[in-house]
C-alpha positions in Angstrom: 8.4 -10.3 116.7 12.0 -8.9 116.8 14.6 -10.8 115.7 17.2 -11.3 118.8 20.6 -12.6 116.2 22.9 -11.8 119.4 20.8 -13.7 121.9 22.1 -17.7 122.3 21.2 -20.4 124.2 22.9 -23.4 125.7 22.1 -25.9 127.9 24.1 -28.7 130.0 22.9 -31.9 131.7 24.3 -33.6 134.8 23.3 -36.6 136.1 23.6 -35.9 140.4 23.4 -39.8 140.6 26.3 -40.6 139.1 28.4 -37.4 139.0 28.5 -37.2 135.4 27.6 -35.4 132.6 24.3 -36.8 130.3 25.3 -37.7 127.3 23.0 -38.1 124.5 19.9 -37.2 125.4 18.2 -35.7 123.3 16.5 -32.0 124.1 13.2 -30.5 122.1 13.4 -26.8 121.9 9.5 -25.4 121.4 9.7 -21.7 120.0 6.8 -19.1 120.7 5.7 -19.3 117.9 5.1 -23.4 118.3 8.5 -24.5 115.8 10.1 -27.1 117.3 14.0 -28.1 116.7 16.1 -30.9 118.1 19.5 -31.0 120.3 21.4 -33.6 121.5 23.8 -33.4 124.8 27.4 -34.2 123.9 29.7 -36.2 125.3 30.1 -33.3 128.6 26.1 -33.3 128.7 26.2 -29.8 126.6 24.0 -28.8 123.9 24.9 -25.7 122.2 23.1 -26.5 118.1 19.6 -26.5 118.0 19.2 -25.3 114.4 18.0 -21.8 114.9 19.3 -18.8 113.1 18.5 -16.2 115.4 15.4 -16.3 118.4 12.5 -13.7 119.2 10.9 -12.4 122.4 9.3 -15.1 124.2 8.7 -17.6 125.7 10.0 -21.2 125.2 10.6 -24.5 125.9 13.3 -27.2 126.5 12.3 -30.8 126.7 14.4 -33.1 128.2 14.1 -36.7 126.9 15.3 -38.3 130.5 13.5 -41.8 130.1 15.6 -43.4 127.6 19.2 -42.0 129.5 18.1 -43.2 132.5 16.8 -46.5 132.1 20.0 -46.9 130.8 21.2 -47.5 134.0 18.5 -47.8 136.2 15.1 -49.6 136.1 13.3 -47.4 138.3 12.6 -43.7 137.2 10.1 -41.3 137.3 10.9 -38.5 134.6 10.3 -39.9 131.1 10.5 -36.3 129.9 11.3 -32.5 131.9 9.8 -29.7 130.2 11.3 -26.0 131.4 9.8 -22.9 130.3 11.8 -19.9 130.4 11.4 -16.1 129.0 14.0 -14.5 126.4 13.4 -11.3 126.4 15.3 -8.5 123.9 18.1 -7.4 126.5 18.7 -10.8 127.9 22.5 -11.9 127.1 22.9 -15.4 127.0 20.4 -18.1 128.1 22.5 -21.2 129.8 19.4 -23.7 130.5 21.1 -26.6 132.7 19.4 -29.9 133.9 20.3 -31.3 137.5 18.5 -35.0 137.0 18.1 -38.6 138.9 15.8 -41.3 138.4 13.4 -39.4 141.3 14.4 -35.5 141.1 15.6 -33.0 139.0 16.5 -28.8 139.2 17.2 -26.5 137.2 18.3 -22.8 136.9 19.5 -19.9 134.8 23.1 -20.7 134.6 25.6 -18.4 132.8 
């Protein structure tokens, strides 16, 4: 696999319930190659450090870890975990992953 050192990846979560940022929850990245590294969402939802020096073509993995954030404040949800997969590919920029979540939806898109 090639080496992508300029590719990076971020992600932010916000909660459409409340109209705030998610913070602390704690995101799984899954590589292609099956490596898995773990983020946490600051205190504006954002995680930026997942440990990885540099990514390859593929595809991967973010896991949200909803269940614990939103039981937090709610006793009724239905996400314990969201898993998106996504495609980085050797021309692709930057990769902005970003949750939209509530106890009983959630979106997502390429952000920038």
């Amino acid at each position: 696999m090639t080496s992508l050192s300029k590719i990076s990846l971020s992600s932010h979560v916000l909660d459409t319930t409340l109209g705030k940022p998610a913070a602390d929850m704690v995101l799984i990245l899954t590589t292609p190659d099956g490596e898995q590294h773990q983020g946490k969402t600051d205190a504006d939802g954002r995680c930026r450090d997942w440990g990885v020096s540099g990514y390859s073509a593929g595809v991967y993995s973010l896991r949200f870890m909803c269940k614990d954030y939103l039981n937090s404040y709610t006793q009724d949800s239905l996400y314990p975990f969201v898993d998106i997969h996504f495609e980085m590919t050797e021309d692709g920029g930057h990769y902005h992953i970003p949750l939209l979540i509530s106890p009983f939806g959630f979106s997502s898109y390429r952000g920038s």
